[in-house]
C-alpha positions in Angstrom: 11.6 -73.6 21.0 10.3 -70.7 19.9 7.3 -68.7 20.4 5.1 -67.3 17.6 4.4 -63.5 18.0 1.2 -62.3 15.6 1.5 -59.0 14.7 -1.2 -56.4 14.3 -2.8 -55.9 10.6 -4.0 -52.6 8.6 -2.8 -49.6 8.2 -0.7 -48.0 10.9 -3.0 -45.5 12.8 0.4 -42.8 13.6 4.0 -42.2 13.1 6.7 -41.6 14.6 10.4 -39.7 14.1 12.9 -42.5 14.9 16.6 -41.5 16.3 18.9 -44.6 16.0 20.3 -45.8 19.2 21.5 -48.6 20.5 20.0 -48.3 23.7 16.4 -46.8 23.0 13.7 -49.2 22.9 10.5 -49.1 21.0 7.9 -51.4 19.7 6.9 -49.9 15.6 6.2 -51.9 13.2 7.4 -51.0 9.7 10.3 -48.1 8.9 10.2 -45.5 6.1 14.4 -44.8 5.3 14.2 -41.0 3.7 17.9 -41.0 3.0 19.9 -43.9 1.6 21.8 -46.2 3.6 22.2 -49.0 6.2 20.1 -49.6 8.2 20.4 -51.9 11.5 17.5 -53.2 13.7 16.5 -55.5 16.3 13.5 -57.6 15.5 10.6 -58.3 18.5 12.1 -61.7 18.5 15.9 -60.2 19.6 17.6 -60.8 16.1 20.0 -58.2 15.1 20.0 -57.4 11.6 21.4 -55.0 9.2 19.7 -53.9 5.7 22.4 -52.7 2.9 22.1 -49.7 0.6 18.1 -49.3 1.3 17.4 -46.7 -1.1 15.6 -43.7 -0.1 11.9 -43.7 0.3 11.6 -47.4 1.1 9.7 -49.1 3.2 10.7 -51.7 5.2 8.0 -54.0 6.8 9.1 -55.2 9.6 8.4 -55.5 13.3 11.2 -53.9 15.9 12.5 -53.0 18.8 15.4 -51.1 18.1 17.1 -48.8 15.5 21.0 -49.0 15.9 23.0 -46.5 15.9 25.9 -48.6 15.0 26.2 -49.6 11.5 23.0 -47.2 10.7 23.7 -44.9 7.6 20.6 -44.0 6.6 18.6 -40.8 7.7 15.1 -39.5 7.8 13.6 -43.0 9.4 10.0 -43.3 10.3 8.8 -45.3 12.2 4.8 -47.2 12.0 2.3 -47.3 14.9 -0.3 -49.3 15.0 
């Protein structure tokens, strides 16, 4: 069973500088990747889940909890605040 989370529309009223770690929770809710690379997260529902060769300036629109340090490549993340 699982349970439905609704997430928060419109623009994202603040950002913030994300340092992966694999230990460091936060609630944003999109990432901007400035450098190329992996990037590995853990979604608000606890799925881990790693995104290959995002090229720089992407955005990536979803919801998480964490940005790993392990298996994370990619620099420059930001991370959206609603």
């Amino acid at each position: 069973m699982s349970e439905k989370i609704y997430l928060p529309s419109g623009l994202a009223t603040d950002a913030i500088a994300i340092t992966p770690s694999d230990s460091t929770v936060l609630t944003v809710f999109g990432l901007y990747v400035g450098g190329a690379g992996n990037v590995a997260v853990t979604g608000l529902s606890g799925v881990a889940v790693t995104f290959t060769n995002v090229p720089a300036g992407t955005i990536l629109p979803i919801a998480v909890n964490r940005v790993m340090l392990t298996n994370t490549t990619a620099t420059n993340i930001t991370g959206f605040l609603v």
